[in-house]
LUMMARVO-171227 format. One line per 2 residues: for each residue x, y, z of C-alpha. Coordinates in nm, 2 decimals. Layout:
BEGIN
X/Y/Z ~ ...
// end
This chain:
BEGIN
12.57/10.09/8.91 ~ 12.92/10.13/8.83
13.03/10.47/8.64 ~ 13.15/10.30/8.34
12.83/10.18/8.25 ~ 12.65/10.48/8.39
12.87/10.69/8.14 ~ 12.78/10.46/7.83
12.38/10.52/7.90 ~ 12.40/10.89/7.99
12.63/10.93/7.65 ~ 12.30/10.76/7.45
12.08/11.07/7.51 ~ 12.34/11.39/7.40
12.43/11.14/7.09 ~ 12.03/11.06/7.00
11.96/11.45/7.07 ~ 12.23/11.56/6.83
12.08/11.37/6.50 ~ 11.78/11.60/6.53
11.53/11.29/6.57 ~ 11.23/11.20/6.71
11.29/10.80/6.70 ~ 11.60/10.63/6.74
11.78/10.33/6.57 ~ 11.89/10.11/6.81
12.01/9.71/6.83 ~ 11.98/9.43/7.01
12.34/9.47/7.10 ~ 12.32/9.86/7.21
12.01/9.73/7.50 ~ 12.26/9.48/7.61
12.58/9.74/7.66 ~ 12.36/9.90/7.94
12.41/9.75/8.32 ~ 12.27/9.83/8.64
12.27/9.68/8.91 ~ 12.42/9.33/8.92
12.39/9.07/8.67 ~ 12.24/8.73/8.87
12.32/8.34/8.78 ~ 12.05/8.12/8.69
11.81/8.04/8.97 ~ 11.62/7.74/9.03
11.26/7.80/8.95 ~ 11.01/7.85/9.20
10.62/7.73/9.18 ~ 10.42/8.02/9.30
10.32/8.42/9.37 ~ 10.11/8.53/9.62
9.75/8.59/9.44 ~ 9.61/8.99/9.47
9.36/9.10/9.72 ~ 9.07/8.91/9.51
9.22/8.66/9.27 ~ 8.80/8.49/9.26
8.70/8.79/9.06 ~ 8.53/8.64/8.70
8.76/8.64/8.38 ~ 8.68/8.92/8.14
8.54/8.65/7.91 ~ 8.30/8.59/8.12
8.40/8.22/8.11 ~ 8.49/7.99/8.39
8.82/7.84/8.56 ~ 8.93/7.56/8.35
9.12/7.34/8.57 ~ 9.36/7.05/8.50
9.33/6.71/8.54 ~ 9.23/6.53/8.84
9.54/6.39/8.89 ~ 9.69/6.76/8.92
9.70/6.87/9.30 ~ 9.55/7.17/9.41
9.87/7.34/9.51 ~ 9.97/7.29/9.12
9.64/7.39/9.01 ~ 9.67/7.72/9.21
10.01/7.76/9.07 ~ 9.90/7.71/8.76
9.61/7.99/8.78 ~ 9.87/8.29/8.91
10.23/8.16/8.81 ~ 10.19/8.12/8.49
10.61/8.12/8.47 ~ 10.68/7.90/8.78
10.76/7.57/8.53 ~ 11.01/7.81/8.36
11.42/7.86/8.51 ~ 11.47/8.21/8.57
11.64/8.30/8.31 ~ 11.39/8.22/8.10
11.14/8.40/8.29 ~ 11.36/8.74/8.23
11.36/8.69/7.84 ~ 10.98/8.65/7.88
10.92/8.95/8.05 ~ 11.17/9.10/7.76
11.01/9.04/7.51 ~ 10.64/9.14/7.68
10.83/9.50/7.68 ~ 10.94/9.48/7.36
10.60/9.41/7.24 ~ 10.44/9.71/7.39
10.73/9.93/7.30 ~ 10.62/9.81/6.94
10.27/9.89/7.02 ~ 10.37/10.27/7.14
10.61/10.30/6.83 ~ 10.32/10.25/6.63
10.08/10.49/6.80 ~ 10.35/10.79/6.79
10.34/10.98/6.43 ~ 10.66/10.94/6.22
10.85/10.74/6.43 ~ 11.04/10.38/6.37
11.31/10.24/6.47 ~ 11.55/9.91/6.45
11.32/9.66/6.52 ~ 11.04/9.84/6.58
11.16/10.01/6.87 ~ 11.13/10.41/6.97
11.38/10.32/7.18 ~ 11.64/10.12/7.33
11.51/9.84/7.58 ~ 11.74/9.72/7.81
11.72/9.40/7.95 ~ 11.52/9.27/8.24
11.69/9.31/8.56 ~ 11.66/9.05/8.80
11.53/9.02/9.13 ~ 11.76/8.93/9.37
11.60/8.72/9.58 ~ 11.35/8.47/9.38
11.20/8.30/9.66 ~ 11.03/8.42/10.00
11.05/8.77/9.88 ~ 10.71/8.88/9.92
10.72/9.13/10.22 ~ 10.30/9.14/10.24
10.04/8.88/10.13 ~ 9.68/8.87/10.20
9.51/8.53/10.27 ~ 9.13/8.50/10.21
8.87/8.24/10.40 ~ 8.65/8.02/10.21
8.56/7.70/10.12 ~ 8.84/7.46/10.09
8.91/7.12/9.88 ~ 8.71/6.97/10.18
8.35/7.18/10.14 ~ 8.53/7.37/10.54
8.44/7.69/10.47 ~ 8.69/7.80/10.76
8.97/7.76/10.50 ~ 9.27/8.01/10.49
9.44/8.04/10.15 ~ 9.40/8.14/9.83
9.16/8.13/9.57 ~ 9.11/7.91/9.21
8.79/7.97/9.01 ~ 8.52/8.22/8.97
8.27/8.37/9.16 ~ 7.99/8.33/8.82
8.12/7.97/8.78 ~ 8.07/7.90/9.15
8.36/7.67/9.18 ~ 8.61/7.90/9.40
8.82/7.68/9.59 ~ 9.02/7.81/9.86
9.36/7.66/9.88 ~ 9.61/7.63/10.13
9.95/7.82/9.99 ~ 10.19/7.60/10.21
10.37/7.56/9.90 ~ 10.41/7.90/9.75
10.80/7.96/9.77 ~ 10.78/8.31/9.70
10.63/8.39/10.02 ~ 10.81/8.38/10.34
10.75/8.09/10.58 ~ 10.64/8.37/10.85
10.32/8.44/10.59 ~ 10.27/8.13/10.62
10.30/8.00/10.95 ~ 10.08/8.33/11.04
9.81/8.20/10.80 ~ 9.79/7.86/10.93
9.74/8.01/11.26 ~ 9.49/8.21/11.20
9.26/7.89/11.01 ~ 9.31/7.75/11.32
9.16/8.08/11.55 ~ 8.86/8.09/11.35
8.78/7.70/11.34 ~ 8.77/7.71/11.67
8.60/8.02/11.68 ~ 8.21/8.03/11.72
8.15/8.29/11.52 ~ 8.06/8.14/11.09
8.36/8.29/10.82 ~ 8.22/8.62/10.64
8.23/8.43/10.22 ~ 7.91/8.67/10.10
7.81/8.97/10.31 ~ 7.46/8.94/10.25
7.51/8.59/10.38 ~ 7.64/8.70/10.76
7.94/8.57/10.92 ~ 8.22/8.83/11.04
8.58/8.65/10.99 ~ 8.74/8.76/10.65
9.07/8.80/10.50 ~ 9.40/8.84/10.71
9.71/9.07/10.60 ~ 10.07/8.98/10.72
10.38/9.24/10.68 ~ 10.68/9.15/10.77
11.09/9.31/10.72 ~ 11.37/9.17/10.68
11.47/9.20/11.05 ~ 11.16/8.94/11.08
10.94/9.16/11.23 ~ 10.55/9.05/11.14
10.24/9.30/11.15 ~ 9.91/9.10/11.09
9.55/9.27/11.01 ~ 9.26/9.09/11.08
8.95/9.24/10.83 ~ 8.62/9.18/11.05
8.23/9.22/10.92 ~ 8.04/9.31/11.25
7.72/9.26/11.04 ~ 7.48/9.33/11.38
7.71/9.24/11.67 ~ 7.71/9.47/11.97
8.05/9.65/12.02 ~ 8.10/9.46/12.37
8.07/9.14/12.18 ~ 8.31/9.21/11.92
8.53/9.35/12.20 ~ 8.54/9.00/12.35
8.62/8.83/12.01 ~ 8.92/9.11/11.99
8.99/8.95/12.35 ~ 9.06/8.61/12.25
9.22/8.70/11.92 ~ 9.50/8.83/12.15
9.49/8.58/12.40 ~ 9.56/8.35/12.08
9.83/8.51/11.93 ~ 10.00/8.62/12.26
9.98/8.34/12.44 ~ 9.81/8.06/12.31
9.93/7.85/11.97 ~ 9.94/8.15/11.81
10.21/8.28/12.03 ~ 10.48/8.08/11.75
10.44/8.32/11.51 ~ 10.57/8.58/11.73
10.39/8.93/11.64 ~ 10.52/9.26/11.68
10.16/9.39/11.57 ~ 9.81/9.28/11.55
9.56/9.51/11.39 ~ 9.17/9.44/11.38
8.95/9.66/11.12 ~ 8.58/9.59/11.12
8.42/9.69/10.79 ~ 8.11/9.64/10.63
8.30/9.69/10.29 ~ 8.51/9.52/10.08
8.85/9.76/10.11 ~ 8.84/10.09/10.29
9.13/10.35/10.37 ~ 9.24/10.42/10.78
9.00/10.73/10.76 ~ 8.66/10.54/10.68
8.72/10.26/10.95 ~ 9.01/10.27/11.14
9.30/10.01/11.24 ~ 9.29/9.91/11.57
9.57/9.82/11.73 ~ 9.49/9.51/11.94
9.88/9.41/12.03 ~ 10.21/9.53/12.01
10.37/9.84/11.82 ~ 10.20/10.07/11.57
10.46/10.04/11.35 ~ 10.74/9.85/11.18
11.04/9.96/10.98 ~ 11.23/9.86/10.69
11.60/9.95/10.56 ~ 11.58/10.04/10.17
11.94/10.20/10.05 ~ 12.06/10.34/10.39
11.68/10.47/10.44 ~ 11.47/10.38/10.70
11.07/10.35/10.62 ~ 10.78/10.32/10.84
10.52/10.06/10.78 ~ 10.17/10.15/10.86
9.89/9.89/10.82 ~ 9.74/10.04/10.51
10.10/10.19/10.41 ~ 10.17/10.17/10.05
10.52/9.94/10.04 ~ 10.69/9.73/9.72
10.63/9.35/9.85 ~ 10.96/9.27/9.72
11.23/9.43/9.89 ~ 11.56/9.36/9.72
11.36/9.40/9.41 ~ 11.23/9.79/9.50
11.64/9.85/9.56 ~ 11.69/9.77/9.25
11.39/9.99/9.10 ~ 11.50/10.28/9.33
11.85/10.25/9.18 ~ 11.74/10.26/8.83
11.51/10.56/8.90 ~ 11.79/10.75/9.07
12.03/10.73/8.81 ~ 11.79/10.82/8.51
11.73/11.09/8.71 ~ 12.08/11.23/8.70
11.94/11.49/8.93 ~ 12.22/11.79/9.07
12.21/12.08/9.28 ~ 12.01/12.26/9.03
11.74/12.00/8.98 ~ 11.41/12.05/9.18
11.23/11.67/9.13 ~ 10.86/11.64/9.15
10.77/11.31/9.28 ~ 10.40/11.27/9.12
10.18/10.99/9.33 ~ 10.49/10.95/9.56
10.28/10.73/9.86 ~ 10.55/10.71/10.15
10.81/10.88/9.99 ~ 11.03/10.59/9.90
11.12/10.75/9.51 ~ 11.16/11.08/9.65
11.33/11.00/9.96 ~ 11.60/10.74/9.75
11.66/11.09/9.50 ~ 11.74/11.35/9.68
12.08/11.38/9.74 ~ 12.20/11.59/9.51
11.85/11.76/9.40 ~ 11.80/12.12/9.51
11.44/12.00/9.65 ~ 11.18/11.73/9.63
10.81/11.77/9.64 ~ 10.61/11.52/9.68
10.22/11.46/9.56 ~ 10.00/11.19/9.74
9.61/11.16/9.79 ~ 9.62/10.92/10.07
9.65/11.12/10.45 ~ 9.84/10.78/10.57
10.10/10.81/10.31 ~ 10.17/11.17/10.31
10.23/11.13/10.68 ~ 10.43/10.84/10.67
10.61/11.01/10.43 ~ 10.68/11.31/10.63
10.77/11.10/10.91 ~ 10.98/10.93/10.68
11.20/11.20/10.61 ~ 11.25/11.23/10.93
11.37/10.96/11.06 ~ 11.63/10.98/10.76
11.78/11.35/10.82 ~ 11.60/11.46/10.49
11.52/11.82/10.50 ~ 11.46/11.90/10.14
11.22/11.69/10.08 ~ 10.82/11.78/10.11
10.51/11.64/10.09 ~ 10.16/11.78/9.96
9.84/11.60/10.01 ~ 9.57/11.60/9.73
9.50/11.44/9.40 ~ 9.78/11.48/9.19
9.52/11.61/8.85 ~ 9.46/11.92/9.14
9.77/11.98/9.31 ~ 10.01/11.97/9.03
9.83/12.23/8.76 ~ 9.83/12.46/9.12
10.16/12.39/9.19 ~ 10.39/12.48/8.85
10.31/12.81/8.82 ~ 10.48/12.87/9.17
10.81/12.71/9.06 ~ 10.86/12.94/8.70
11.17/13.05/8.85 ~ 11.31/12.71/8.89
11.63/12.68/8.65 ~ 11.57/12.29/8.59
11.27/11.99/8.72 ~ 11.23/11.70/8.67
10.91/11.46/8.67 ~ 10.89/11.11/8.88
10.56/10.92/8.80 ~ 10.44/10.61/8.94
10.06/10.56/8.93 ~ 9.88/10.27/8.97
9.75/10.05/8.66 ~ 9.51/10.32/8.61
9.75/10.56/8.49 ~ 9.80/10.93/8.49
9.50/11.17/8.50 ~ 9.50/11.36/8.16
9.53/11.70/8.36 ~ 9.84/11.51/8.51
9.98/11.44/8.17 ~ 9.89/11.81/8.05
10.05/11.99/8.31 ~ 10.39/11.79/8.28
10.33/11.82/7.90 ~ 10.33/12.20/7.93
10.54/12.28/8.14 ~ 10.86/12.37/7.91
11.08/12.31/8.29 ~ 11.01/11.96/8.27
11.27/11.90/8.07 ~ 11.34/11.53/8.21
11.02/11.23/8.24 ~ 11.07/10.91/8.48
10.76/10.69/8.43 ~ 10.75/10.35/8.63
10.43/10.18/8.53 ~ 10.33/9.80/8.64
10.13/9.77/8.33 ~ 10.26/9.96/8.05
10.01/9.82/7.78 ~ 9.70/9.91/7.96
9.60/10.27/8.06 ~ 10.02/10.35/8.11
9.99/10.42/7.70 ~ 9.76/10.65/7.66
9.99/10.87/7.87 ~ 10.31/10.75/7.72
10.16/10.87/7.34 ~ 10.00/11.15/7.47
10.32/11.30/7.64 ~ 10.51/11.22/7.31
10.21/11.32/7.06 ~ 10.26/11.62/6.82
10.13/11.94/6.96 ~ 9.75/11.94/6.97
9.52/12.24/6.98 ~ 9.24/12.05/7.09
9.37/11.85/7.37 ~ 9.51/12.17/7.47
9.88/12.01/7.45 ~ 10.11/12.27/7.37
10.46/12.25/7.51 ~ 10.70/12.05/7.27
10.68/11.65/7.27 ~ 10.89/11.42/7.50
11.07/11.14/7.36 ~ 11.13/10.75/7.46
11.52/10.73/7.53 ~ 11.48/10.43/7.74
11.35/10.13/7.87 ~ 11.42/9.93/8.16
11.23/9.63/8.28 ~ 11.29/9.54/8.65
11.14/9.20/8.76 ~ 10.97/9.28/9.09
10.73/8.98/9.08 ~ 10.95/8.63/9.03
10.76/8.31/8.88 ~ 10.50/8.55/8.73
10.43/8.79/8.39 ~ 10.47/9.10/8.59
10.71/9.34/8.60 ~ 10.76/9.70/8.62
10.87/9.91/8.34 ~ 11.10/10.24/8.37
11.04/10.48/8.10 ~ 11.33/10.76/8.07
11.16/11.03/7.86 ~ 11.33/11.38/7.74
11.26/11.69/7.54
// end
């Protein structure tokens, strides 16, 4: 970001701070002053986003797909279902995503006592930055097996429908542009291993069949880790040791051998997702690991390894974070669910030290590793749940002149011990919040870190308050996006 406009969004908090208010008036044209990063032309618009682990789950409603008319393809009814912005340019996709934020900053103005704003806003929103790359950026997609347009129930893809409707179609995602053609061509393959397989696909568990879902990860130097997810239902460990056979053979030297792996991981698991620890990766085929160059940094990539799928887009979201920061040499930052270290890691220069908080054992050791690799040494890593480690932790760092708080939970949120420790720690003088869905459980936390003192809650220490927004688009062609929240005393 260039220092100019560094210097025109640091000057907004000392000038807000000085009027002695808890909300602030802002415009339309004040968001706009802001810039990070670099502003992008328009982009032609892309059809499609990889769909989540288990895009069949059943709608909230409880009602089933709806699904265009015969005459639409499959490849535009799937883009329809999980794109909902892929008929819009880009451009218009980034004012959409604007004005989603605005909307929940509305919502949280509301919820916080005595506060209003121009426009309804407790605080200035900038506008959405941009994802620099807009097609082939996903960096991990995960392709499920079912039954295809044709009734094969060896089909690899993604799905349209619901599980209580019973209409789940598994379609091929040849035409998803966000995804590299490496996903692809990796997916393709692997339809082609299990048709020819004679084991049956794995659609229901209680129904048998051991072939499920495959993962591909690949960086930018083109390097492509694939997991294969395997439900041994009753097989004996010598036969599922001869499948693993030819799954190699097929990949390494059969017509598999295009897609050119650097790693192919099998884990067999009787359940739907599990962690390293419950039932290991095993590496059938090439290196354990691959790496990936974010700002400088180099990051290891573990199967299971907790890793923005859009690259160019997490530089940006680094960038952002690190200069809200604004951490110096007097700053100890507290990096709250920090996975590999990619926040903390991108921060530190400059910060007196960095500690790190991360229940998963795979992360915190990638993210010791991590550091490193890099050169890092003020950086550390604790392993727990943050609602344990963090209450324990504060009281060993009252003699720290100044911290500041990094938080980037999942959709779940903050646990309210979380949010009551930051809250009463007086140090904390400086929030960071990155949240992928700031209207769900994300504003509970956001009104209780900025609520009045409160007895009963046991929330003591003086409120925080909003003094930015920032929107950074790390999901093209769909609603998502993330959303930085700059808090302060």
């Amino acid at each position: 970001m260039a220092a100019a406009s560094l210097s025109r969004l640091l000057g907004i908090v000392p000038q807000l701070i000085s009027r002695q208010l808890f909300c602030f008036h802002t415009s339309q044209r004040c968001c706009t002053n802001v810039t990070f990063g670099q502003s992008l032309g328009p982009t032609t618009a892309a059809k499609q986003e990889n769909v989540r682990k288990h895009p069949a789950k059943k709608q909230k409603s409880g009602k089933t797909a709806k699904f265009p008319s015969t005459n639409v393809t499959w490849e535009e009814r799937l883009a329809d279902a999980v794109t909902p912005l892929w008929r819009m340019n880009y451009e218009e996709q980034l004012q959409v995503k604007y004005e989603a934020q605005k909307r929940t900053l509305q919502l949280l103005t509301t919820r916080i006592t005595n506060c209003s704003g121009t426009d309804g806003l407790c605080c200035p929103l900038h506008s959405t930055l941009p994802s620099p790359v807009t097609v082939g950026y996903r960096n991990k997609s995960t392709f499920s097996v079912n039954r295809g347009p044709d009734g094969n129930p060896k089909t690899v893809g993604h799905y349209i429908g619901t599980g209580k409707g019973r209409n789940i179609v598994c379609t091929h995602s040849d035409h998803l542009v966000n995804m590299p053609e490496k996903h692809k061509q990796v997916a393709r393959g692997y339809e082609q291993f299990i048709r020819h397989s004679p084991l049956d696909p794995c659609i229901l568990f209680h129904e048998g069949g051991h072939w499920r879902e495959i993962t591909v990860r690949t960086n930018r130097k083109g390097d492509t880790m694939a997991i294969v997810y395997f439900h041994p239902q009753d097989l004996e460990k010598e036969e599922i040791s001869k499948h693993q056979k030819s799954l190699v053979e097929y990949f390494t030297t059969g017509p598999g051998a295009v897609c050119e792996l650097t790693s192919l991981y099998f884990q067999e698991s009787a359940m739907t997702r599990c962690l390293h620890e419950e039932s290991p990766y095993q590496l059938l085929y090439g290196v354990p690991y691959i790496f990936e160059e974010v700002l400088g940094l180099t990051f290891r990539i573990s199967p299971d390894a907790f890793f923005q799928v859009n690259t160019e887009g997490a530089e940006v979201l680094y960038r952002t974070v690190r200069d809200l920061i604004r951490a110096s040499g007097d700053y100890i930052v507290l990096d709250v669910c920090c996975g590999t270290g990619a926040v903390g890691l991108t921060v530190c220069q400059g910060a007196a030290r960095v500690i790190g908080i991360e229940l998963i054992d795979q992360a915190v050791e990638d993210a010791q590793c991590n550091a490193v690799l890099n050169g890092i040494d003020n950086c550390e890593f604790l392993k727990g749940k943050a609602e344990i480690v963090l209450p324990e932790l504060l009281p060993s760092l009252e003699g720290a002149k100044f911290l500041v708080a990094v938080v980037n939970p999942s959709r779940a949120g903050l646990h309210y011990r979380v949010v009551r420790a930051i809250r009463n720690c007086e140090q904390i003088r400086r929030l960071v919040y990155i949240s992928c869905k700031p209207d769900g459980e994300a504003m509970r936390n956001f009104v209780e870190l900025c609520c009045l003192p409160d007895q009963q809650k046991k929330l003591f220490g003086d409120p925080f308050i909003p003094m930015l927004a920032v929107p950074v688009d790390m999901f093209p062609h769909t609603p998502h996006c993330e959303l930085v929240l700059l808090f302060e005393r």
